[in-house]
C-alpha positions in Angstrom: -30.9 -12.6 17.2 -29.4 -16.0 18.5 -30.0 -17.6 15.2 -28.5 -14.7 13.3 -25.6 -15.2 15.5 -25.2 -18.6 14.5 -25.3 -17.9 10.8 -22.8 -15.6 11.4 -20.9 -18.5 13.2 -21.5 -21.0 10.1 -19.8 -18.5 7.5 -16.9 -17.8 10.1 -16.9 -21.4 10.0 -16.2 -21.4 5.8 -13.4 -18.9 5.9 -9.8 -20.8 6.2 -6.4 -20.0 7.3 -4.4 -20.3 4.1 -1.6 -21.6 6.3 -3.7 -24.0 8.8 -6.3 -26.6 7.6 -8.7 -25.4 9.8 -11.3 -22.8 9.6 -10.9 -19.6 12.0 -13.1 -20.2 14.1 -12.2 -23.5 15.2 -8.6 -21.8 15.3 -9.8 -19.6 18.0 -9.3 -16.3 15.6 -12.3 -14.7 16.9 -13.0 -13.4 20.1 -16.3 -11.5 20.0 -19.2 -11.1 17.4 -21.0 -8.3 18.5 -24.8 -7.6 17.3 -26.5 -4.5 18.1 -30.1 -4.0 17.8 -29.7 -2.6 14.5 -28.0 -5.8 13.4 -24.4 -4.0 12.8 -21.7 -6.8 13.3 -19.0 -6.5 15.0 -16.2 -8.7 15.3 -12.8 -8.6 17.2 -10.1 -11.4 16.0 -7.1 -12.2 15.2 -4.0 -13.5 13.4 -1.7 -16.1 13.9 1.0 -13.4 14.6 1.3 -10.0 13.8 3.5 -10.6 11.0 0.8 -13.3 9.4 0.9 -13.3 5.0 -2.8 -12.1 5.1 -3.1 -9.7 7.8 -4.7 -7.3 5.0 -6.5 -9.7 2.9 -8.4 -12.3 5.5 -10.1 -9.4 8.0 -11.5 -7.9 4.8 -12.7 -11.2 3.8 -14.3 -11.9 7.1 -16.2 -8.5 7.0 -17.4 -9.2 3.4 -19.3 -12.5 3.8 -20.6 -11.7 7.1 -22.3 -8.3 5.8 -23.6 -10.5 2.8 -25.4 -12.5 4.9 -29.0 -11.6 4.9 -30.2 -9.4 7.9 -27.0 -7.8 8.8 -27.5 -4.1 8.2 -22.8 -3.9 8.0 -19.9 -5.6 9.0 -16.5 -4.5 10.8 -13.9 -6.3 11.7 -11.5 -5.3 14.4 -8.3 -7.0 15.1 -6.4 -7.1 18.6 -3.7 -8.8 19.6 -4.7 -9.0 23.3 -4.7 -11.7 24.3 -2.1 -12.9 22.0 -3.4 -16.0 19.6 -1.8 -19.5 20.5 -2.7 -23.0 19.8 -4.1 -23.5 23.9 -7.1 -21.1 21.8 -8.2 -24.0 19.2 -11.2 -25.9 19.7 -11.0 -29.8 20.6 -12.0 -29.8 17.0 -9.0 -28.2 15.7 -6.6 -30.0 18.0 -7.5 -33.2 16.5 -7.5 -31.9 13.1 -4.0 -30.7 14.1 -2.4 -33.8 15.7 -2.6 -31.8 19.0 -4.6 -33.9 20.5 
């Protein structure tokens, strides 16, 4: 299970904000991956802001290369704006990327 979980972690790792050089993970966009014993995935993140360009597009996208990878029976993708998202949420990773750090 843990090494499904970090294959699941590499391909969150390939998917980019279109807005932010930096992958969503690193970003701090997701919260949870879930993995039941059944190997269903589930996934709580979020967006930059409510309002962000591909609020429709990006959670589809996440859901579609994680259920592609092989072992995981489906993929869902929940998004939750609690906490709300903000840069304090980046790894040190992204904060260098970013000129935070």
């Amino acid at each position: 299970m843990e090494e499904l979980e970090n294959t699941i972690v590499e391909v969150l790792k390939s998917i980019f904000d279109p807005e932010i050089p930096v992958d969503i993970y690193e970003l701090g966009l997701i919260y949870e991956v879930k993995i039941d014993a059944d190997k269903n995935v589930a996934i709580d993140m979020t967006l930059t802001s409510p309002n962000c360009p591909v609020a429709e597009t990006m959670p589809k996208e996440v859901e579609d290369k994680v259920g592609e990878i092989e072992g995981v029976k489906s993929s869902k993708v929940d998004i939750v704006f609690d906490p709300p998202w903000d840069k304090d949420m980046m790894s040190e990773e992204a904060k260098l990327e970013l000129g935070f750090l």
